[in-house]
C-alpha positions as a Markdown table, in Angstrom:
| # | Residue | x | y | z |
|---|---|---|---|---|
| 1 | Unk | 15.0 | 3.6 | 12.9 |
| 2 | Unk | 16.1 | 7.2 | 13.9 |
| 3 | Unk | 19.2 | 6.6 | 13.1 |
| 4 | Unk | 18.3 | 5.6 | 9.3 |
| 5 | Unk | 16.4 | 8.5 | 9.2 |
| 6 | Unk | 19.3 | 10.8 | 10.1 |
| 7 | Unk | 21.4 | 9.1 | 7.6 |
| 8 | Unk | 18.9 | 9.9 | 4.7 |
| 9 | Unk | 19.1 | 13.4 | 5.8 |
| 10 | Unk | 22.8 | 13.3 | 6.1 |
| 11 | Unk | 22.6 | 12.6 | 2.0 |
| 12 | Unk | 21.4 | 15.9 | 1.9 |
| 13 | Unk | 17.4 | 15.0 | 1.0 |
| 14 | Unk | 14.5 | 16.3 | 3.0 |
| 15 | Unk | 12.1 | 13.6 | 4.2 |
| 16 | Unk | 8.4 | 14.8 | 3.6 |
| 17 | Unk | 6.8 | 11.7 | 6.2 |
| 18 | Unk | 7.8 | 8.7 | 7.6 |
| 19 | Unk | 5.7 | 6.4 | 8.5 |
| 20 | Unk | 4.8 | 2.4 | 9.1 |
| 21 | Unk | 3.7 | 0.4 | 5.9 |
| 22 | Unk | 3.1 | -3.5 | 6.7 |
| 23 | Unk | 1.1 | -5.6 | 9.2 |
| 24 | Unk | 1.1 | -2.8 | 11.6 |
| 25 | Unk | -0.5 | -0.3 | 9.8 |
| 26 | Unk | -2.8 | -2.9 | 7.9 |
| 27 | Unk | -4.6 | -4.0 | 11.3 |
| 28 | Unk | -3.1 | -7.3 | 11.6 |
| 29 | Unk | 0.1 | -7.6 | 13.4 |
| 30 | Unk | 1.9 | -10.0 | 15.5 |
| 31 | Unk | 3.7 | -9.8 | 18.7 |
| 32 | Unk | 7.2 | -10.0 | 16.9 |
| 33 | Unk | 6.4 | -8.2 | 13.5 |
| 34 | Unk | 8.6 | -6.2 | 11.9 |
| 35 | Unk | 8.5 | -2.5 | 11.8 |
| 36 | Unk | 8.4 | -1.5 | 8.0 |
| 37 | Unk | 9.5 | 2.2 | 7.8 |
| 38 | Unk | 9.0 | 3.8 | 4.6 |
| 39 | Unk | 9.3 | 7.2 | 3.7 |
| 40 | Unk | 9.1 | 9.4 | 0.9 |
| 41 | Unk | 12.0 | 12.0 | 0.3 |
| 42 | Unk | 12.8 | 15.4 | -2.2 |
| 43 | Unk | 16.2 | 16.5 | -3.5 |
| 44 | Unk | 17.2 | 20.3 | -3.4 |
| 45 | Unk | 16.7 | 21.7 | -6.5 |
| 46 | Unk | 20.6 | 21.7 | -7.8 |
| 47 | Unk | 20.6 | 18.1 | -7.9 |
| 48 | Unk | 18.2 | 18.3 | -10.5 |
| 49 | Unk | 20.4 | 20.1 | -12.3 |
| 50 | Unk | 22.9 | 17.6 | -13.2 |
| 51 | Unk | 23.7 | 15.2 | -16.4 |
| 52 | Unk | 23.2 | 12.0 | -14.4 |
| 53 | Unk | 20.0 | 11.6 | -11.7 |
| 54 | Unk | 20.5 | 9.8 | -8.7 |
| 55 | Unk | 18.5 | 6.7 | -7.6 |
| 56 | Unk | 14.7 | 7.8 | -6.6 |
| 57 | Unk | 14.6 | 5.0 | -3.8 |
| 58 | Unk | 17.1 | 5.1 | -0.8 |
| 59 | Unk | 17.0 | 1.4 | 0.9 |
| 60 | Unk | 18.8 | -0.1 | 3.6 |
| 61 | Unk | 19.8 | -3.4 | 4.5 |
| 62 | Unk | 17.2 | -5.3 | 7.1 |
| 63 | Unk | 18.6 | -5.4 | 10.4 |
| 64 | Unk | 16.9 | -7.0 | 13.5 |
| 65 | Unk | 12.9 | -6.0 | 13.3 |
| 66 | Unk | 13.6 | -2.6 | 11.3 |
| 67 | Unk | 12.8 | -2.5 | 7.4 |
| 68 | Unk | 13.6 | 1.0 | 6.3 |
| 69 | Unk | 13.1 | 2.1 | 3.1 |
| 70 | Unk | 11.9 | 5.2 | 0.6 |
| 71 | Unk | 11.0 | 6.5 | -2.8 |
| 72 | Unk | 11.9 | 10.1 | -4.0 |
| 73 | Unk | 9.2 | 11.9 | -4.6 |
| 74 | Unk | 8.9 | 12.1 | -7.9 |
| 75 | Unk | 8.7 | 8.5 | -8.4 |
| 76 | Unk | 5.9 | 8.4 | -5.8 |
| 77 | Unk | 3.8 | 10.7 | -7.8 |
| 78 | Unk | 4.6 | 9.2 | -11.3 |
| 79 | Unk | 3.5 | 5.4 | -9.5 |
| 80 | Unk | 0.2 | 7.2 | -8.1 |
| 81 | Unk | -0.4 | 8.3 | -11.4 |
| 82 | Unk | -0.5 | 4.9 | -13.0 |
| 83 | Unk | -2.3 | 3.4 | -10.4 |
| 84 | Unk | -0.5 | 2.0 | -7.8 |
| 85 | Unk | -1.6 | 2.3 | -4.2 |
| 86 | Unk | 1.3 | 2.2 | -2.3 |
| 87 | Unk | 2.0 | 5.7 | -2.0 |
| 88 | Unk | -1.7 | 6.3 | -1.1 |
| 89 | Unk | -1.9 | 3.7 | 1.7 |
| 90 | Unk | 1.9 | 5.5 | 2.9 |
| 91 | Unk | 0.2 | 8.8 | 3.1 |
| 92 | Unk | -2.7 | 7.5 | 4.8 |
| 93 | Unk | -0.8 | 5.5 | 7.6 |
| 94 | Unk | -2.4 | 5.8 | 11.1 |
| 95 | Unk | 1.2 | 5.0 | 12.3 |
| 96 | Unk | 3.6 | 8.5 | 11.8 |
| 97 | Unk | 7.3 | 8.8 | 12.8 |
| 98 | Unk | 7.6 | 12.2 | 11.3 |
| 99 | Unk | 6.8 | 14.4 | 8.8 |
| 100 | Unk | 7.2 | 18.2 | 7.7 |
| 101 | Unk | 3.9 | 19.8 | 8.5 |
| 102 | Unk | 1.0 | 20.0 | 6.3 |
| 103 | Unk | 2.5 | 17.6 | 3.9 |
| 104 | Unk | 0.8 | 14.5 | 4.1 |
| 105 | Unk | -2.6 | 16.7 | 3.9 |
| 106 | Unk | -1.5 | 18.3 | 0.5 |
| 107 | Unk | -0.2 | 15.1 | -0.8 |
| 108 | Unk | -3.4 | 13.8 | 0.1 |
| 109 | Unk | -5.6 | 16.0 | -1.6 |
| 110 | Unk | -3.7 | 15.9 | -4.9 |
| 111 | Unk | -4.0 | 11.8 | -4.7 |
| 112 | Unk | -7.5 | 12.0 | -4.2 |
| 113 | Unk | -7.9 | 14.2 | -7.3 |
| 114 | Unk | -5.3 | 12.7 | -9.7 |
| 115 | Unk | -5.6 | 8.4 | -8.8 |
| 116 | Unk | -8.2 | 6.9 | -10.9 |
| 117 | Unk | -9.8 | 3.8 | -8.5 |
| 118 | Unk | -10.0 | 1.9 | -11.3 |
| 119 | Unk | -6.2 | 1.8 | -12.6 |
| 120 | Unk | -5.9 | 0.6 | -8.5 |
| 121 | Unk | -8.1 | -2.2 | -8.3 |
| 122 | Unk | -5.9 | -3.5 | -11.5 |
| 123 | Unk | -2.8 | -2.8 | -8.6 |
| 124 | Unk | -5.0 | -5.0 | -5.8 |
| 125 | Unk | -5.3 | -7.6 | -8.4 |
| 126 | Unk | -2.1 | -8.0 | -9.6 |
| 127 | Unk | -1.2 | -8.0 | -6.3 |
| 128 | Unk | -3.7 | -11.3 | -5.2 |
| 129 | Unk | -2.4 | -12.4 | -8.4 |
| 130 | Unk | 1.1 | -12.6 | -7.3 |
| 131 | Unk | 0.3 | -14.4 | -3.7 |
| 132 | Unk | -2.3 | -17.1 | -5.9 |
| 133 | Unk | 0.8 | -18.1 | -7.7 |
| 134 | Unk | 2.8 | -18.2 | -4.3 |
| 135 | Unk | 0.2 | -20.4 | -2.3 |
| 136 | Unk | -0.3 | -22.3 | -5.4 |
| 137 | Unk | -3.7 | -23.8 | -4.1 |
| 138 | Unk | -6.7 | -22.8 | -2.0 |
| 139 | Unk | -6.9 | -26.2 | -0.2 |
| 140 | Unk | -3.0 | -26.6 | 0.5 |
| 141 | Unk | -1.2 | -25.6 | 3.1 |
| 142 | Unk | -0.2 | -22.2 | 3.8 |
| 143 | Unk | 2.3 | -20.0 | 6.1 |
| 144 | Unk | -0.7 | -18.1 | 7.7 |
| 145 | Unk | 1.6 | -14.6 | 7.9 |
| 146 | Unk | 1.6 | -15.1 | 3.8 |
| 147 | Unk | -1.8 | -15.8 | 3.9 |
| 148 | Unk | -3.1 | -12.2 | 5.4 |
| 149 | Unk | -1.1 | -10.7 | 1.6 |
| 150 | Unk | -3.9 | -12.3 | -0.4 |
| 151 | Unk | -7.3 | -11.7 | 2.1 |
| 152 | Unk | -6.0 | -8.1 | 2.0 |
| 153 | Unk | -6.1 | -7.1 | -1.5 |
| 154 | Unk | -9.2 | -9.2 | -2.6 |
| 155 | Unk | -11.3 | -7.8 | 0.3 |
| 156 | Unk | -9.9 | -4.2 | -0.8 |
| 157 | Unk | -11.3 | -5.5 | -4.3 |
| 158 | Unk | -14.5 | -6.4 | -3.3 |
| 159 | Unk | -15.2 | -3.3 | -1.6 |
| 160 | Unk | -14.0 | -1.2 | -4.3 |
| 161 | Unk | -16.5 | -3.0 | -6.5 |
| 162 | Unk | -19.3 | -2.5 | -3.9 |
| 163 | Unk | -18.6 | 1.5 | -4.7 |
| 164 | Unk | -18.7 | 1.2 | -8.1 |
| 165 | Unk | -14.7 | 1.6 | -8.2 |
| 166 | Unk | -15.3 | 5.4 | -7.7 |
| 167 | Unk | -13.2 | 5.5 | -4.5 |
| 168 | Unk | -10.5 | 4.2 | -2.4 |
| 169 | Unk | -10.6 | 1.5 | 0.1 |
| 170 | Unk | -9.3 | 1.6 | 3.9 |
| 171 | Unk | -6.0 | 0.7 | 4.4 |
| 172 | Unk | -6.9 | -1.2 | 7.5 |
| 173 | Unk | -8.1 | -5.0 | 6.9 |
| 174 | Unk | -10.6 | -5.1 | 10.0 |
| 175 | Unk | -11.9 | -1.5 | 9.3 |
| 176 | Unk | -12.6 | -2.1 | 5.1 |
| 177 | Unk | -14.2 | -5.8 | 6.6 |
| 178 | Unk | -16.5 | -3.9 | 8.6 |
| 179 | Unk | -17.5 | -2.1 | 5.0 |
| 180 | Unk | -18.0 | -4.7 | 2.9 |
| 181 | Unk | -20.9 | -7.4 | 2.6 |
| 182 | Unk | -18.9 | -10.9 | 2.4 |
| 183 | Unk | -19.9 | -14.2 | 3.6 |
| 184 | Unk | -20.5 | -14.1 | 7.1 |
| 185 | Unk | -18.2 | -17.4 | 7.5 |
| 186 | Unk | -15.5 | -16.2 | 5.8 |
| 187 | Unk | -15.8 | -12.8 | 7.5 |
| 188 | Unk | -15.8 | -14.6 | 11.5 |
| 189 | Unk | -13.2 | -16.7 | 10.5 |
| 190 | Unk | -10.6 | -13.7 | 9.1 |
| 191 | Unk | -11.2 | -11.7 | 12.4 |
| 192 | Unk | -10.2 | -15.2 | 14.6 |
| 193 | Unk | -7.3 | -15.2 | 12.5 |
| 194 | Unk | -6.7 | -11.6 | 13.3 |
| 195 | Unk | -6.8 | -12.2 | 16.8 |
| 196 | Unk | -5.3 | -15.0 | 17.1 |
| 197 | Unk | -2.3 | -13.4 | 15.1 |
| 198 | Unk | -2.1 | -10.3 | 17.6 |
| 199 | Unk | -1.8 | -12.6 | 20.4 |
| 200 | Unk | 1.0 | -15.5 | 18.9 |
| 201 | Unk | 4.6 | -14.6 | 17.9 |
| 202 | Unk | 4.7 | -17.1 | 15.2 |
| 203 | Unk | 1.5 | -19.3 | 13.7 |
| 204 | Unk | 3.8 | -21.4 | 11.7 |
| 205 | Unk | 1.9 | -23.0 | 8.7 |
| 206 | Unk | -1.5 | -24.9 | 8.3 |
| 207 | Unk | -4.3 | -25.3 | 5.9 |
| 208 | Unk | -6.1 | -22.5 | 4.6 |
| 209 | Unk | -9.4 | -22.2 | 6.8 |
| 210 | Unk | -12.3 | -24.0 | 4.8 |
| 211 | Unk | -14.8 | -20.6 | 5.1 |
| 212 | Unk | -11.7 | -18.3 | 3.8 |
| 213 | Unk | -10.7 | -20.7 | 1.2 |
| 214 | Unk | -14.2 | -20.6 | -0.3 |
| 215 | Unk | -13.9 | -17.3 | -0.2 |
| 216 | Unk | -10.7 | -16.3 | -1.5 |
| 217 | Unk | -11.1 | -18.8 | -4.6 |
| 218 | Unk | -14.8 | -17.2 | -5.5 |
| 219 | Unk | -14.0 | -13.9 | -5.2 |
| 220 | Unk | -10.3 | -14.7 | -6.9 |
| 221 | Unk | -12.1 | -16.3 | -10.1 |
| 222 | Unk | -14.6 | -13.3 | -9.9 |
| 223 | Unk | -12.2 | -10.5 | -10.4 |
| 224 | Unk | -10.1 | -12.2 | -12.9 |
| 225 | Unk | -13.5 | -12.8 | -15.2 |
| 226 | Unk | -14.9 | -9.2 | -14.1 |
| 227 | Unk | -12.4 | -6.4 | -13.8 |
| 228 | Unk | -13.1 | -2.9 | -14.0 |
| 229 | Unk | -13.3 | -1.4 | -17.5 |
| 230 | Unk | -10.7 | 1.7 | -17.2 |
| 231 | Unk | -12.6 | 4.5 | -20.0 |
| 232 | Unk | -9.4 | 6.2 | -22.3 |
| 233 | Unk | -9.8 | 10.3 | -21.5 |
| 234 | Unk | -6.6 | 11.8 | -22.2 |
| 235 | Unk | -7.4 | 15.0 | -21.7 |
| 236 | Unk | -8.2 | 13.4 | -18.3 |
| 237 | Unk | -4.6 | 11.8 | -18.3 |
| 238 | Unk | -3.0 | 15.5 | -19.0 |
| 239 | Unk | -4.7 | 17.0 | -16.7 |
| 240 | Unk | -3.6 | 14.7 | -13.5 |
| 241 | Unk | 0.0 | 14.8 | -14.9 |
| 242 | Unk | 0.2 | 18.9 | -15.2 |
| 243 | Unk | -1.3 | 18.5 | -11.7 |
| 244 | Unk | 1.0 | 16.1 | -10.2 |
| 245 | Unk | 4.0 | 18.4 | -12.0 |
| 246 | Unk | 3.0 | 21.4 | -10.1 |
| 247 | Unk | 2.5 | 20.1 | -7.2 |
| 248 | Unk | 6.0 | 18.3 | -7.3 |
| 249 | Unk | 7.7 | 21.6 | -8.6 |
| 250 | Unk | 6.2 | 23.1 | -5.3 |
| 251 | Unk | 7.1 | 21.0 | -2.5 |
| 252 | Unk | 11.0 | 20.7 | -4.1 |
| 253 | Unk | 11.4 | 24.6 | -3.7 |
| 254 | Unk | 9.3 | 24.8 | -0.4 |
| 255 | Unk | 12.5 | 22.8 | 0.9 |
């Protein structure tokens, strides 16, 4: 991993954090997962000043357990403006490999003042849309890794709704579980898998747990019928975009 690191610097690109997305930072790992580095990364100034931009995401191939992978800055900020959670749930990783000091503080700050909770949930949804359409049914059977993709994002949706979509949900499964009011069946049955997942290299496939199929399918249906109504304020919009600008313009000549 340090060595991918080193080879994004070599490019000539500051990284502002690196840190661990994926099972491991979401409170549900196993034995053998993956380590899913992802980082988020500023050009000098000059190389702004050219006809033709360069990519704003620097990937590498997966080798072995490492995943390494990162966005440019500005395309982090530009995605956190239109909802998507990613770059919020990176900057809020309990898991750091480095990072220049103070950063993920600032960037922090700015999220919490320019992401609008309700353009997010729309991100948690399409994102249980996406693994609905993968499972294919609640009663079939289902790799139980895969399975963890949709719990996440439709417990993150029901305890955003609990709030009133007016904040941000924990990154961590167990810990946003332990915040919001589901069934208490469903609820036993996702920390057994939990456990059961930190202790077993590879659970294999089976059928979706009766309680947590219940569950998912409800609370699935409910979200689709009753999303969030986003409210139009473009002044609002303006705002979080001169915001995000400044901020950007700073941390590229801090570097």
């Amino acid at each position: 991993m340090r060595a991918r690191l080193d080879a994004v610097r070599a490019n000539g690109v500051t990284i502002l954090f690196a840190i661990e997305s994926g099972s491991r930072a979401w409170g549900f790992p196993s034995p053998d997962s993956d380590y899913d580095c992802r980082f988020v990364y500023v050009r000098p100034v000059s190389d702004h000043l050219v006809l033709e931009q360069a990519r704003d995401v620097i990937e590498f191939p997966i080798e072995g357990e490492i995943d390494a992978g990162g966005w440019d800055l500005r395309k982090a900020l530009l995605l956190a403006l239109g909802g998507n959670a990613v770059i919020v749930e990176w900057a809020k990783s309990p898991i750091v490999y480095e990072e220049v000091a103070g950063f993920r503080q600032r960037l922090l700050d700015l999220l919490a003042d320019i992401v609008d909770p309700v353009k997010v949930s729309r991100h948690y949804l399409g994102l249980a849309r996406s693994h609905v359409a993968k499972i294919g049914s609640f009663s079939g059977e289902v790799k139980v890794k895969k399975l963890f993709y949709l719990i996440r994002p439709l417990v993150a949706l029901d305890w955003m709704e609990q709030h009133g979509f007016t904040s941000l949900p924990p990154m961590n499964l167990v810990e946003c579980l332990d915040q919001t009011m589901i069934p208490a069946d469903a609820a036993a049955e996702i920390r057994r898998l939990i456990d059961k997942k930190s202790h077993t290299r590879e659970l294999g496939s089976g059928l979706i747990p009766t309680a947590i199929a219940y569950y998912l399918e409800a609370r699935y249906g409910h979200h689709e019928m009753n999303g969030a109504s986003a409210v139009r304020d473009e002044a609002r919009q303006s705002r979080n975009r001169a915001l995000a600008t400044d901020f950007y313009r700073r941390e590229a000549e801090l570097q």
